[in-house]
N, C-alpha and C positions, 0 to 999 in steps of 0.2 A: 277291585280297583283301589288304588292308593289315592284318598284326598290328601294326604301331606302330601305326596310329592307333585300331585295337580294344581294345589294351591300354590306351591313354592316355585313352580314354570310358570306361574301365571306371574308372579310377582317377578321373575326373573324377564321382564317383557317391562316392568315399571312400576314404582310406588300401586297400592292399592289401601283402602281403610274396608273394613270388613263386611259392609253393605256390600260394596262395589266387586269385595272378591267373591262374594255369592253370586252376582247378577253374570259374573265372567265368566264363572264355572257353569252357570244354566245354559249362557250362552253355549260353551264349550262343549258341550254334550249335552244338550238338546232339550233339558231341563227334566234326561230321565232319572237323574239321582239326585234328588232334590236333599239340600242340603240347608239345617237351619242355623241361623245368626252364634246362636250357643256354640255349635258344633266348631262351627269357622273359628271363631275367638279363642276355643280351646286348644285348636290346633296349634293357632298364631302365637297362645300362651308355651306352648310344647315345645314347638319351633324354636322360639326367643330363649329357652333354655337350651336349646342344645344350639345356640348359637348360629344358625341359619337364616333365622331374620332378626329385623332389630326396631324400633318406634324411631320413625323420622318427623316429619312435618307436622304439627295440627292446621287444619284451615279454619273459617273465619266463622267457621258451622262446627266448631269442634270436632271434629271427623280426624282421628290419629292413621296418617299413614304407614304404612310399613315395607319395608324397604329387604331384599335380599344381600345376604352378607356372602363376599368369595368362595365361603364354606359350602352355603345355599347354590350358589353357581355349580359350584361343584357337583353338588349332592344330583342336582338337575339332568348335568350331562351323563351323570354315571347313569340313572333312571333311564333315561331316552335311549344309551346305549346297550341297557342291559334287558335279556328275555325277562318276562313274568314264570316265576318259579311256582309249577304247581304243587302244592302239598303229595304227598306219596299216600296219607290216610285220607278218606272223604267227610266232611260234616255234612253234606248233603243230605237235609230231614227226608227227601224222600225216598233214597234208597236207602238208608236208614230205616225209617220206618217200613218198609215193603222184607229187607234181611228183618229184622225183628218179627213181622207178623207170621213170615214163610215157618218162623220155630214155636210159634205157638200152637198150641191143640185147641180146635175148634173154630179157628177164626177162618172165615174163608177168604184168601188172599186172593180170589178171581175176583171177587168181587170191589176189594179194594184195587184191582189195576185197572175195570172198568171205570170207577168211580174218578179214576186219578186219571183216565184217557180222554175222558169227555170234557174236564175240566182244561186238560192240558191242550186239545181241540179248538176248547171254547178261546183258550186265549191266543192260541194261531192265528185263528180266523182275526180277532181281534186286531192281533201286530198286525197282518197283512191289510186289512181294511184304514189304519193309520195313515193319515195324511200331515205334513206338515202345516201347521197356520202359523208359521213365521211371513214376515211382508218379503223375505226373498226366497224366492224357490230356489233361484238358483243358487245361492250364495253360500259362501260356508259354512254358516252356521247351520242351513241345511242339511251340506255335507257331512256334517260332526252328527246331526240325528241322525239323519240315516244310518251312518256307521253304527252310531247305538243300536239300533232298532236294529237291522241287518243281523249282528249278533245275536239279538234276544229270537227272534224269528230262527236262526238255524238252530239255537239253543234249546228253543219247545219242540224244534223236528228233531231233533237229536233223542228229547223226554219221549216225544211218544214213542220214537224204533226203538225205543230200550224195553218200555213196558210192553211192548210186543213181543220182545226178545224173553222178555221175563214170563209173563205169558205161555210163552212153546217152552220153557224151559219148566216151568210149574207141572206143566201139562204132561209131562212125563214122570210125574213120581206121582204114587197111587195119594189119596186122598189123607193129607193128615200124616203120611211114611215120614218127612223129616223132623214133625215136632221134635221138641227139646221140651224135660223136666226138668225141674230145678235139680242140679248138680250136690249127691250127698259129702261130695269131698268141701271140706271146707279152704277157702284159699288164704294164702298165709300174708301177714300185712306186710308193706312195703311195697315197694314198685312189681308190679310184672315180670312175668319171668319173657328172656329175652327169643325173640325167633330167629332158630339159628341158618334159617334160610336169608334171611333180613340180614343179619351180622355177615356171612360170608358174603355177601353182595356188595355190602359195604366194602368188606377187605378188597372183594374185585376190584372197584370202584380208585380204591385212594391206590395213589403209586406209592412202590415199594423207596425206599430212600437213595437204594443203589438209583433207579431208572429216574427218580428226581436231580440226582447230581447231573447227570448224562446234559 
C-alpha cells in the first residue's frame, strides 16, 4: 500500500498538520498499518519537494498545516483511477525461503512447511476471532477495518493452500533428489544475463509502431 498517495487523498479532503494526518490514516484503515510521526513528516518532506503539497497556516499551538497543491490533485485522481501494479518477481521471505531450503542438502523442507502451517493457522484463527472496539460498529470507519482485515484473512487462506500445494508437490521428488551444490562455474560481473523467454514477452507485450500509428 502506498502511504504517499493515502496521505495526499487525505489532505486532498483539507489542510492537515502531521499528528492529525496520523490519526486520519488510523482512522482510515483501521489502524492496521500503524504509522509513526517520523515517517508522516518524511513523507510530507518528499511530497513538498516534488511539489504536491505545500506549508499553509500555523495555529495558535504551532501545528504547521499542509495543504494539497493542483499537482497533488492530480496525482490523487490518477491513484484512485489506476489498478495496483503487481511486481512480476516476488520478495516474499517466505516463498523465498521455502525455494531456498527445497535446494539445500539436508534440510528437511516438510518440516519447515509444518512449522510455517501452524503458525499461519494460528494467525487465521486469530483475524477471524478480531472484533472491532471502535464506539461505531456500524460506521465507516468500521467498514474501512473490516476491509483491512477481510484481505489479511483471505491472504493467510490463500498461505496456507499454497503450503499444501507445496507439500504434495515436495512429496513427489525422492528425499534430498533436488538439492543444489554450489555451482563450479564462476559468474561473470555485471548484471545478469537476460531471459529470453522474459524478453520475447516483453516484445509480445509492446505494440510494433506500424499497429501504434493505426
Amino acid at each position: 500500500m502506498s502511504v504517499r498517495q493515502s496521505l495526499l487523498a487525505i489532505l486532498d479532503q483539507g489542510p492537515c498538520y502531521g499528528y492529525q494526518l496520523r490519526a486520519e490514516f488510523d482512522r482510515r484503515t483501521g489502524s492496521t498499518w500503524p504509522l509513526n510521526v517520523g515517517q508522516i513528516y518524511n513523507t510530507l518532506d518528499r511530497l513538498e519537494r516534488d511539489g504536491l503539497v505545500e506549508k499553509g497556516d500555523v495555529d495558535d499551538h504551532g501545528h504547521v498545516y499542509w495543504q494539497i497543491t493542483d499537482a497533488g490533485a492530480d496525482e490523487v485522481r490518477s491513484w484512485l483511477a489506476s489498478p495496483v501494479q503487481r511486481t512480476q518477481g516476488t520478495r516474499d521471505e517466505l516463498a523465498i525461503k521455502l525455494a531456498v531450503a527445497a535446494t539445500l542438502p539436508g534440510v528437511d523442507v516438510s518440516a519447515i512447511v509444518q512449522t510455517q502451517r501452524r503458525a499461519s493457522l494460528a494467525q487465521l484463527q486469530e483475524l477471524n476471532r478480531a472484533k472491532y472496539a471502535g464506539a461505531n460498529p456500524d460506521g465507516p470507519e468500521e467498514l474501512a477495518w473490516s476491509l483491512v482485515v477481510d484481505s489479511m484473512i483471505f491472504a493467510a487462506e490463500a498461505e496456507v493452500r499454497w503450503l499444501d500445494h507445496s507439500e504434495q508437490r515436495l512429496a513427489l521428488h525422492p528425499h534430498h533428489a533436488m538439492s543444489l551444490e554450489l555451482s563450479t562455474e564462476k559468474p561473470r560481473r555485471g548484471r545478469p544475463a537476460k531471459d529470453p523467454l522474459a524478453e520475447q514477452a516483453k516484445r509480445d507485450e509492446t505494440p510494433s509502431a506500424t499497429g501504434a500509428a493505426r
